[in-house]
C-alpha positions as CSV (number, residue, x, y, z in Angstrom):
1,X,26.6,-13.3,-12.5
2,X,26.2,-11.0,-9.8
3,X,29.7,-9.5,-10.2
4,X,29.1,-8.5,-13.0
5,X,29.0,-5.3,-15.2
6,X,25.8,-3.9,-16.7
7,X,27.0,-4.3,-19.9
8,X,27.9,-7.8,-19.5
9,X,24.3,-8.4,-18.8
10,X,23.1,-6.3,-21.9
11,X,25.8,-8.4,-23.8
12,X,24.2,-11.4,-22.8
13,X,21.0,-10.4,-23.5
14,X,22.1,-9.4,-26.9
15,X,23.7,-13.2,-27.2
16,X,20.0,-14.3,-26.3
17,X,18.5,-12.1,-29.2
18,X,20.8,-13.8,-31.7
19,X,19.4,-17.1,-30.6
20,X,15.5,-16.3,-30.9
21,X,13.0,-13.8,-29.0
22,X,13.8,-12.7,-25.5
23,X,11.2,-12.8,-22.9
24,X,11.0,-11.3,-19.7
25,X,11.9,-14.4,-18.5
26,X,15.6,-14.4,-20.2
27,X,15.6,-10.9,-18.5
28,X,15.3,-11.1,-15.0
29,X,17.3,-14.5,-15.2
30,X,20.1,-12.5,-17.2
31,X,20.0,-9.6,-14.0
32,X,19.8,-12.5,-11.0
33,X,19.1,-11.0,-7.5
34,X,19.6,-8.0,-9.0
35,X,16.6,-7.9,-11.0
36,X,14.8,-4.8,-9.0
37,X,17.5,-2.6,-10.4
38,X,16.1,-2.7,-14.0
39,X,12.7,-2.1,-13.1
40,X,13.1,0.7,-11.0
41,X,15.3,2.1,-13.6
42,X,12.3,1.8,-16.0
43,X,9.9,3.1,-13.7
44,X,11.9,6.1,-13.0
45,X,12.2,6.6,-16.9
46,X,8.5,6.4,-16.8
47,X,8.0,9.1,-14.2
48,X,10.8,11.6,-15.9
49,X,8.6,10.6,-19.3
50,X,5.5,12.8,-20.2
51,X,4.2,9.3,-19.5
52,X,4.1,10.1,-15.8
53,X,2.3,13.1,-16.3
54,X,-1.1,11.2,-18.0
55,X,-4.2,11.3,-15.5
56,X,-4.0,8.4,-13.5
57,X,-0.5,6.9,-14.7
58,X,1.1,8.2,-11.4
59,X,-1.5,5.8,-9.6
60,X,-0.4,3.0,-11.4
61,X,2.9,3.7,-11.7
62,X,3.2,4.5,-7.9
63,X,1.5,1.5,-7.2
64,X,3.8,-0.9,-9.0
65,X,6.7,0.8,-7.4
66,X,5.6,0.2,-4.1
67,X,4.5,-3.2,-4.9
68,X,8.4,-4.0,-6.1
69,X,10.0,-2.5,-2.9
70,X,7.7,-4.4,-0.8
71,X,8.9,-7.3,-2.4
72,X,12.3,-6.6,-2.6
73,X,12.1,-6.6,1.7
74,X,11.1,-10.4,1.3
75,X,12.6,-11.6,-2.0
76,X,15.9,-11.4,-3.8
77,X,14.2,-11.3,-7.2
78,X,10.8,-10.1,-7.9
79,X,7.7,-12.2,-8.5
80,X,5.9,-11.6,-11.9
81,X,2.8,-13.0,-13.1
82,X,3.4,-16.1,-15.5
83,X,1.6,-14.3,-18.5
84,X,3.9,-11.4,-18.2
85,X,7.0,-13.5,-17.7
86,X,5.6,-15.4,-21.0
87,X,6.0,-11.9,-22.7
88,X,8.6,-11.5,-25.4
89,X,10.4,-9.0,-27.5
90,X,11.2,-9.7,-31.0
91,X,15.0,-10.3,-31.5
92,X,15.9,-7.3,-33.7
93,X,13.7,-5.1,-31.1
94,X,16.0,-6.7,-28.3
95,X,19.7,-6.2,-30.4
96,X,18.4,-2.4,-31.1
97,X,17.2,-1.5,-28.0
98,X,20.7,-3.2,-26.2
99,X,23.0,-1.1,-28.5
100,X,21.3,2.2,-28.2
101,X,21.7,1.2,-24.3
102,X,25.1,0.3,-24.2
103,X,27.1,3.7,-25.0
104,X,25.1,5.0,-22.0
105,X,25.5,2.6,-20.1
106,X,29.3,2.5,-21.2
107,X,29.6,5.8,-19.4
108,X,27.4,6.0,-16.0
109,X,29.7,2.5,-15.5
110,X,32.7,5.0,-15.4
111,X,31.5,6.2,-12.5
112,X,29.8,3.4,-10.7
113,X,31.8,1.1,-8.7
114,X,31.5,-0.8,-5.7
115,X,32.2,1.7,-3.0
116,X,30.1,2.5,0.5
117,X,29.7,-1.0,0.9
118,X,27.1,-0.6,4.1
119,X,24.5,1.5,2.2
120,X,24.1,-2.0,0.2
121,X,23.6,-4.5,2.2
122,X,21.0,-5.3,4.8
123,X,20.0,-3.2,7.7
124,X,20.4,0.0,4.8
125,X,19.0,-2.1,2.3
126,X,16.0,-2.8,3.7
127,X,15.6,1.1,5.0
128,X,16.0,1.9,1.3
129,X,13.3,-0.4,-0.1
130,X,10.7,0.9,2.5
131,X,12.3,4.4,1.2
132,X,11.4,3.2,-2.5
133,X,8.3,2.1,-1.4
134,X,7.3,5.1,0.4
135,X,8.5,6.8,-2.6
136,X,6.3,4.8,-4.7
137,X,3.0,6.0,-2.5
138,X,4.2,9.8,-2.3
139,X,4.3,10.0,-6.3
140,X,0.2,9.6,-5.9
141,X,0.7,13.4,-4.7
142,X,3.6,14.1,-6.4
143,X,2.1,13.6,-10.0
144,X,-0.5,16.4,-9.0
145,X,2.0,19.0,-9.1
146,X,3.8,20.1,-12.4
147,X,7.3,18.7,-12.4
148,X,6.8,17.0,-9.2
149,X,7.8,13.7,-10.3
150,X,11.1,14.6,-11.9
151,X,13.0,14.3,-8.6
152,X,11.7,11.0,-7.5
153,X,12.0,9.8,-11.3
154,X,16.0,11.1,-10.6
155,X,15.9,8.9,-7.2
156,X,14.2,5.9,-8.8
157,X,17.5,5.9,-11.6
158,X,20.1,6.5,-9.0
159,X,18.9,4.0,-6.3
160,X,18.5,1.4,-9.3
161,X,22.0,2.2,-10.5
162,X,23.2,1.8,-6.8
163,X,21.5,-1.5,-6.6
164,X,23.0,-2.9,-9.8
165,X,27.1,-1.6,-9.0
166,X,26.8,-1.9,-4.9
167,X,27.5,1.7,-4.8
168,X,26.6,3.4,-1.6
169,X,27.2,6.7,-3.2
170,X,24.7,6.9,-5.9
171,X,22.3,5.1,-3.1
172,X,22.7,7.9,-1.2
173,X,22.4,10.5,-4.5
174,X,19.4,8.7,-5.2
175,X,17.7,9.0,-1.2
176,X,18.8,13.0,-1.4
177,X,16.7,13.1,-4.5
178,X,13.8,11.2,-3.2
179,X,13.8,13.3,0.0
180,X,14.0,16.5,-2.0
181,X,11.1,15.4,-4.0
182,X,9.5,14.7,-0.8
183,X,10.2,17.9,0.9
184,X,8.8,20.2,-2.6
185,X,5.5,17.6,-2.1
186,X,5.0,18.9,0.9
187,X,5.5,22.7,0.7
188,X,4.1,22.7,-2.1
189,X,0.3,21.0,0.2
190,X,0.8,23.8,2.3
């Protein structure tokens, strides 16, 4: 499975949705070792959502995504509690949720491809999950100021795409982002 698309994965999922409920199980197997991608696409959804922006959601938020990068520096797939990976989505939830996904999908795989090879694989990859994880702790900050979490929400999807295709040019999209939100942290303290 791990060459291939997104939407071969989302396909599948939808082929596990015809069969019964999904759970987060049938997910992360579905993505393989490249199950960090869809959670830190979802986190960074969270963070560009007025979501991120509730009293104390940055903190959690933050935490979980510096809990995942750490993990990602030891593991190829993350560790989730049983209970959670228990969890299911009802199968029409599932089929809608894949085919409003898929045209979007459709088109950031237009541009994705396996390019930049080195920014992939490990030392980078390991520099870019301390990166994420760092990332995770600077949102604590970051949430404090308004819009301050759009561009680490921005790196969050990027890095997550890069993770999924093997594309070291979104990888590095995705650290300029991160960096830039960052760098506006920081002015912005002084």
């Amino acid at each position: 499975m791990a060459k291939k698309k997104l939407c071969d994965v989302l396909e599948h999922l939808k082929e596990l949705a015809n069969k019964g409920d999904v759970s987060l199980d049938d997910v992360l197997k579905s993505f393989g070792t490249r199950a960090y991608a869809p959670l830190y696409f979802i986190f960074g959804l969270v963070l560009l959502s007025p979501i991120g922006a509730l009293p104390g959601a940055t903190a959690v938020f933050g935490t979980l995504i510096a809990l995942l990068a750490a993990q990602s520096l030891f593991t190829d797939s993350p560790w989730v509690p049983k209970t959670l990976r228990k969890r299911h989505a009802k199968s029409a939830t599932m089929k809608r949720w894949v085919d409003r996904c898929i045209p979007y999908v459709k088109k950031a795989e237009r541009y994705a491809k396996p390019r930049w090879s080195w920014c992939v694989k490990p030392p980078f990859s390991y520099i870019s999950s301390f990166f994420i994880f760092v990332l995770g702790i600077s949102t604590y900050g970051l949430g404090l100021i308004p819009g301050g979490l759009i561009l680490p929400g921005l790196a969050l999807i990027f890095l997550a795409l890069a993770l999924f295709h093997h594309d070291g040019v979104w990888m590095m999209t995705g650290l300029v982002f991160g960096l830039s939100g960052m760098a506006v942290g920081l002015i912005s303290a002084l």
